[in-house]
Short mmCIF file of the C-alpha atoms (twelve columns), coordinates in Angstrom:
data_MODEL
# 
_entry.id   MODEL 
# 
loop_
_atom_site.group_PDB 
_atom_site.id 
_atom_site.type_symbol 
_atom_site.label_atom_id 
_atom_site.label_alt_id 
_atom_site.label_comp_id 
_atom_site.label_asym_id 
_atom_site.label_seq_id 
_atom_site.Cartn_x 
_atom_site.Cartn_y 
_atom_site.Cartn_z 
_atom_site.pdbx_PDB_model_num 
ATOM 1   C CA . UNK A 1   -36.175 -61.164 12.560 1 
ATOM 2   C CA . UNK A 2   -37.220 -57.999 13.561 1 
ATOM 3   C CA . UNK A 3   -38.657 -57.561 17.013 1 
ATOM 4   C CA . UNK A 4   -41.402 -54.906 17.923 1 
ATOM 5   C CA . UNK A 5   -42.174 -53.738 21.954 1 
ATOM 6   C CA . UNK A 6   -44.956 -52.275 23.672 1 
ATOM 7   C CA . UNK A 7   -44.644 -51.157 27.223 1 
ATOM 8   C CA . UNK A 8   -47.484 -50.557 30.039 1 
ATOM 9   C CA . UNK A 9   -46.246 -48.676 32.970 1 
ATOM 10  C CA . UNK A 10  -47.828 -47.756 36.174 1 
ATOM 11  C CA . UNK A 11  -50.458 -50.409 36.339 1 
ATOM 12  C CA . UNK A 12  -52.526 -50.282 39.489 1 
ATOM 13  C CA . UNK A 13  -52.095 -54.145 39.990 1 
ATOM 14  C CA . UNK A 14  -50.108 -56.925 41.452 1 
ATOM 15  C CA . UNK A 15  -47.580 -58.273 39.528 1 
ATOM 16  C CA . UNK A 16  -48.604 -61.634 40.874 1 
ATOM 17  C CA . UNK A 17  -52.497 -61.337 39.479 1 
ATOM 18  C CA . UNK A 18  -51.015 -59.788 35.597 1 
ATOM 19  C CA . UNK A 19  -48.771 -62.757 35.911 1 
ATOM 20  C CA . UNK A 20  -51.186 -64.994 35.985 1 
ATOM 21  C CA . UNK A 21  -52.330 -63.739 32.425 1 
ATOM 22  C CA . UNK A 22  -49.108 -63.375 30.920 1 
ATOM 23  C CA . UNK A 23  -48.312 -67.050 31.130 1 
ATOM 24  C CA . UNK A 24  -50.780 -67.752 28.984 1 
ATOM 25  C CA . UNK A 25  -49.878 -66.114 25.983 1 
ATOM 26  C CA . UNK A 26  -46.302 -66.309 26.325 1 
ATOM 27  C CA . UNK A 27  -45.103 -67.551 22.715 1 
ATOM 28  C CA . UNK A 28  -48.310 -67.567 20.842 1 
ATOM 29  C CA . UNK A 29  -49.936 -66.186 17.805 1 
ATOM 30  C CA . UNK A 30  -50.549 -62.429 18.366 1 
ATOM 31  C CA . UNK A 31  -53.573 -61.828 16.886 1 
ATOM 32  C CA . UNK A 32  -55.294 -65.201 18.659 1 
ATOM 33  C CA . UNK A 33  -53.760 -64.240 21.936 1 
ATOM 34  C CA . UNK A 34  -56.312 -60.700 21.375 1 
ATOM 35  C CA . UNK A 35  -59.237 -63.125 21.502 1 
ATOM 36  C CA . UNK A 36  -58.135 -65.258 23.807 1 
ATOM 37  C CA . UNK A 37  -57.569 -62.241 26.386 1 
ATOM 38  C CA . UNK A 38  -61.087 -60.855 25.153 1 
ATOM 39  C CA . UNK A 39  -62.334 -63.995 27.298 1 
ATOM 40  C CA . UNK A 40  -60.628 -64.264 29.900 1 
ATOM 41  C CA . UNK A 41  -62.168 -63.086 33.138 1 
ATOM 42  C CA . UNK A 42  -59.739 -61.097 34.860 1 
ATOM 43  C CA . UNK A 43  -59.403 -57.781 35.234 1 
ATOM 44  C CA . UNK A 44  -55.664 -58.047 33.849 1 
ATOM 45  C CA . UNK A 45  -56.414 -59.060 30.984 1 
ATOM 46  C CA . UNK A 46  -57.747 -56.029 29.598 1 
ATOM 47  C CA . UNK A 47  -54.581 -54.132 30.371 1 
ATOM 48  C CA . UNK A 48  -51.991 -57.187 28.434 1 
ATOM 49  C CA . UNK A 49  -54.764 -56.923 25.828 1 
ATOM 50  C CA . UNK A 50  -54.404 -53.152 25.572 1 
ATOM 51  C CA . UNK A 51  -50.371 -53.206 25.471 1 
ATOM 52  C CA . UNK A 52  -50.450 -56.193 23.245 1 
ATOM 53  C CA . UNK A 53  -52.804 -54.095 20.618 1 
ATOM 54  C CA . UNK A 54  -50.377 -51.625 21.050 1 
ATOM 55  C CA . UNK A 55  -47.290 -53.676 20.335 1 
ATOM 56  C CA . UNK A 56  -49.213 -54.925 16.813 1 
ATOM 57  C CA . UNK A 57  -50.136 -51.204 16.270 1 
ATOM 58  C CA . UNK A 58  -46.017 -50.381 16.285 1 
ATOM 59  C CA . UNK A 59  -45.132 -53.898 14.157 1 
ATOM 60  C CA . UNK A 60  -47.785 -52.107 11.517 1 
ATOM 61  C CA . UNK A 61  -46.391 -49.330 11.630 1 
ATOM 62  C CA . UNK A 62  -42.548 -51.166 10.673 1 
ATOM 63  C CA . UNK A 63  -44.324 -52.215 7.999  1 
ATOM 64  C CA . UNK A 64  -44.406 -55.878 9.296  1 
ATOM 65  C CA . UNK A 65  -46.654 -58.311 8.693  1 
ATOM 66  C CA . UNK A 66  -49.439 -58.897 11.042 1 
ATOM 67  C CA . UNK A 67  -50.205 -62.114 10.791 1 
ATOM 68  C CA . UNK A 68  -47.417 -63.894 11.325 1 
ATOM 69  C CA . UNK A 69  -46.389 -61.795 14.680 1 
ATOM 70  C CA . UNK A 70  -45.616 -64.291 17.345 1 
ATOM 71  C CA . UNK A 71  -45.057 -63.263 21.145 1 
ATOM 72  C CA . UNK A 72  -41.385 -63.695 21.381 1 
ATOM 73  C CA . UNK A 73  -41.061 -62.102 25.458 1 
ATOM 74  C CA . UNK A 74  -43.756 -61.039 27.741 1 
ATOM 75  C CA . UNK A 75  -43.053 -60.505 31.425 1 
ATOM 76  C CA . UNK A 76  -44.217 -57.949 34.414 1 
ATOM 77  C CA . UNK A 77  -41.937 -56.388 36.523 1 
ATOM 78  C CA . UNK A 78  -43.146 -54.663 40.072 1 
ATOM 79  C CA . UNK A 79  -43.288 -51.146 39.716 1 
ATOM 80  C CA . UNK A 80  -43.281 -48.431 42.244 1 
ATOM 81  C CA . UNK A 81  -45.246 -49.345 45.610 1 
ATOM 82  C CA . UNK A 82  -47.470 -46.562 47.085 1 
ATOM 83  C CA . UNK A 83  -47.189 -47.045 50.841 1 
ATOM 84  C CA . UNK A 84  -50.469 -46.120 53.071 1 
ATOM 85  C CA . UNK A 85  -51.871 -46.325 56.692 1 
ATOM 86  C CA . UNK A 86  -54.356 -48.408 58.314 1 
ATOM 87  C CA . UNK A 87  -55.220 -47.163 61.560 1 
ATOM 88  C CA . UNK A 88  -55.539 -50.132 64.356 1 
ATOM 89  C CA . UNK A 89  -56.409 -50.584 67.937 1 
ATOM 90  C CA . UNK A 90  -54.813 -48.108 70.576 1 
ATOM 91  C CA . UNK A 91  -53.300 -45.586 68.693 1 
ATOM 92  C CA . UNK A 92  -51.260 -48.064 66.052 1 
ATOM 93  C CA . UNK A 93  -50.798 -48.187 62.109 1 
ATOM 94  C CA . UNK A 94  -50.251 -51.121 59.997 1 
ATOM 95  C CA . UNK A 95  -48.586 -50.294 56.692 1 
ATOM 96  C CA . UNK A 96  -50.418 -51.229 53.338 1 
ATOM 97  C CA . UNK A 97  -48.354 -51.937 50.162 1 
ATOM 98  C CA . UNK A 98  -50.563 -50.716 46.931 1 
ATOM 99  C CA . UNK A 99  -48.434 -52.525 44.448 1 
ATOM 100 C CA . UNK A 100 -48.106 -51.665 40.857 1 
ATOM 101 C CA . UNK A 101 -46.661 -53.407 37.894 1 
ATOM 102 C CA . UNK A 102 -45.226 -52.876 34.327 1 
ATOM 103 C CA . UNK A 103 -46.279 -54.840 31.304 1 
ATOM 104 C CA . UNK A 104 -43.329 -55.338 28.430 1 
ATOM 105 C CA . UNK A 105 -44.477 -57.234 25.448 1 
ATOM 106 C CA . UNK A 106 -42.097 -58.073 22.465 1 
ATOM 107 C CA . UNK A 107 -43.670 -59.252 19.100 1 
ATOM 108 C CA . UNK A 108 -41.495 -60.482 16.423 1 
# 
């Protein structure tokens, strides 16, 4: 069988929140898991739905067929953290972690 991948990089979200919306398409139909991310209400979803269009887009273009594309692997790795200031009381700075993640989808 002849696997297909679609990667998302730099994604200005927690790996923990696109988590959350990866686990519930892991190993299903590829073209129902597009709806079912359609209604989903979080924000992550939009960005899985956008690599997972992606990932069909490159099976097309293999010249495999559509429908039958299952999910084989999806998982979100951390990416790089941008680090920041946040100025406190007397003169101090607490650190804030902007986290980003990486989206890799494999469609087989």
């Amino acid at each position: 069988m002849e696997e297909v991948r679609a990667v998302a990089k730099y994604i200005r979200m927690t790996p923990r929140k696109m988590r959350r919306v990866v686990d519930a398409i892991r190993g299903k139909n590829a073209i129902q898991s597009v709806t079912l991310l359609n209604f989903m209400p979080h924000a992550a979803a939009d960005v899985v739905k956008k690599a997972l269009q992606s990932a069909i887009a490159n099976a097309s273009e293999k010249g495999l067929d559509i429908d039958s594309l299952m999910i084989t692997k999806v998982f979100v790795d951390g990416g790089v953290t941008m680090k920041r200031i946040r100025p406190r009381a007397q003169g101090r700075a607490y650190p804030i972690k902007k986290r980003t993640s990486s989206v890799t989808l494999i469609v087989g």
